[in-house]
ZATOR-403013 format. One record per residue (C-alpha): residue number from 1; x, y, z. Coordinates in Angstrom, 1 decimal, decimal comma, always signed. Example, Ala and Ser with C-alpha at 12.3 -4.5 7.8 and 13.67 -1.06 7.14 Angstrom:
# residues 2
k = 1 | u = +12,3 | v = -4,5 | w = +7,8
k = 2 | u = +13,7 | v = -1,1 | w = +7,1
# end
This chain:
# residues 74
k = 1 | u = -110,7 | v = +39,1 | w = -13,4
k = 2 | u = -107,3 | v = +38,6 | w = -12,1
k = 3 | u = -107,0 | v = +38,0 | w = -8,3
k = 4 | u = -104,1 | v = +40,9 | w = -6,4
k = 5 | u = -103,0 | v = +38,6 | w = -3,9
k = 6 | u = -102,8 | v = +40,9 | w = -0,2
k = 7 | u = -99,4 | v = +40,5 | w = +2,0
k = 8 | u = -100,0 | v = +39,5 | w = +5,7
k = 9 | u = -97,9 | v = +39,7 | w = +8,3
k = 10 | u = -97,3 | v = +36,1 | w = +9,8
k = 11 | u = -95,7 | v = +34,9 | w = +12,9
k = 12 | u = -94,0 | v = +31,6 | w = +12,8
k = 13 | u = -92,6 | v = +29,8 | w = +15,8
k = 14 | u = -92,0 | v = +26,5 | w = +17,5
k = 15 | u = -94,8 | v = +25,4 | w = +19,7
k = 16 | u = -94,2 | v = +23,5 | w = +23,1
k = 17 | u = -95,6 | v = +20,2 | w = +21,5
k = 18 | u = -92,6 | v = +20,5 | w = +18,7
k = 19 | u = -95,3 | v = +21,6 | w = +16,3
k = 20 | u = -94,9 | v = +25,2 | w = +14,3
k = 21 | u = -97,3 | v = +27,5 | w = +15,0
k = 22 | u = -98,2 | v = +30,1 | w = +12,5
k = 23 | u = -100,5 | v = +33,6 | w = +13,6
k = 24 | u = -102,0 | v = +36,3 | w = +11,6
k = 25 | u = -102,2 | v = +39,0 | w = +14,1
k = 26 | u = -104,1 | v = +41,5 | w = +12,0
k = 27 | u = -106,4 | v = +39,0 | w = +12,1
k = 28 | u = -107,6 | v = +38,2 | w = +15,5
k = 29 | u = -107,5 | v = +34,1 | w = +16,1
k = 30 | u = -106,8 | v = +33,4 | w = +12,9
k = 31 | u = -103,7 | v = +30,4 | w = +13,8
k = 32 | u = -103,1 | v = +27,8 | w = +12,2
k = 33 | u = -99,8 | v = +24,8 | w = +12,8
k = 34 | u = -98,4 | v = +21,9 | w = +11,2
k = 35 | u = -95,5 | v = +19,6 | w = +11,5
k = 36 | u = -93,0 | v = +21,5 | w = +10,0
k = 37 | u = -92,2 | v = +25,3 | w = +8,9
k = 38 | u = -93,3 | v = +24,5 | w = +5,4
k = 39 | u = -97,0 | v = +22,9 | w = +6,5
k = 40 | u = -97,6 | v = +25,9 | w = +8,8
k = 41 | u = -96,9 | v = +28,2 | w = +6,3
k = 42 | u = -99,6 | v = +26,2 | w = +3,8
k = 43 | u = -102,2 | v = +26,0 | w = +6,6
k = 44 | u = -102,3 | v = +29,5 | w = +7,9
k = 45 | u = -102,8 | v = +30,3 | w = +4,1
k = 46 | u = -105,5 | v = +28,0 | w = +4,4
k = 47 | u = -106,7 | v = +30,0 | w = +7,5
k = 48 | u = -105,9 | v = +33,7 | w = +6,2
k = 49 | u = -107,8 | v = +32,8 | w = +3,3
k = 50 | u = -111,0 | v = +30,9 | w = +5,0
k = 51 | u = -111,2 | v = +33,9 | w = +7,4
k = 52 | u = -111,3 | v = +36,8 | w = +5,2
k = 53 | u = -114,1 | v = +34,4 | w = +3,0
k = 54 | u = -116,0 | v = +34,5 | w = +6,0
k = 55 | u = -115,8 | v = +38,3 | w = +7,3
k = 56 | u = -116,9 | v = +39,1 | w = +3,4
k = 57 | u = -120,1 | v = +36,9 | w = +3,9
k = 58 | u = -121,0 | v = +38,1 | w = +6,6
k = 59 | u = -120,3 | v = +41,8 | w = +6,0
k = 60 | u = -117,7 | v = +42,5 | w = +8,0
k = 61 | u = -114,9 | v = +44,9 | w = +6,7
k = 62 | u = -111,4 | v = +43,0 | w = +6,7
k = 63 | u = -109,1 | v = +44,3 | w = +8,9
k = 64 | u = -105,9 | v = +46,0 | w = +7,2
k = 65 | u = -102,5 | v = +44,8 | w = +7,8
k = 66 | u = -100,2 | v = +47,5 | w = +9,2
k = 67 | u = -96,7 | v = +45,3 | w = +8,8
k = 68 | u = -95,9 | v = +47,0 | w = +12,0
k = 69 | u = -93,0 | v = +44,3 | w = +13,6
k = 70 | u = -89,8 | v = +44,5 | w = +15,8
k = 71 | u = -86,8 | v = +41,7 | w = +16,3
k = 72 | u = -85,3 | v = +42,6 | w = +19,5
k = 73 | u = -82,6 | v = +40,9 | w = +20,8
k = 74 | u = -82,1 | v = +40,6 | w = +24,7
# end
């Protein structure tokens, strides 16, 4: 059975510590950080994929995302 992998809107910044912090918004407190961009970006993987694990065990419908976003400049 071949696994479809599912896109996820993430949200990668610098945190005040220097650290990059990484967010999955369609999933609620799913964040994850790391040292640099590229560990962030391994970690919230990590995190997207430990979450959904654990809404499907306990039988909880995982949330669509809706790739709903805006860059505004101001």
């Amino acid at each position: 059975m071949e696994v479809v992998p599912v896109m996820r809107e993430v949200l990668i910044y610098r945190g005040e510590d220097g650290f990059w912090v990484a967010e999955c918004p369609s999933l609620p407190g799913c964040v994850s950080q790391g040292e640099t961009r590229e560990a962030a970006v391994k970690n919230i993987k990590e995190a997207i994929d430990g979450y959904v694990a654990a809404l499907k065990t306990d039988g909880i419908p995982v949330p669509e995302d809706k790739f709903d976003s805006l860059l505004l400049a101001v």
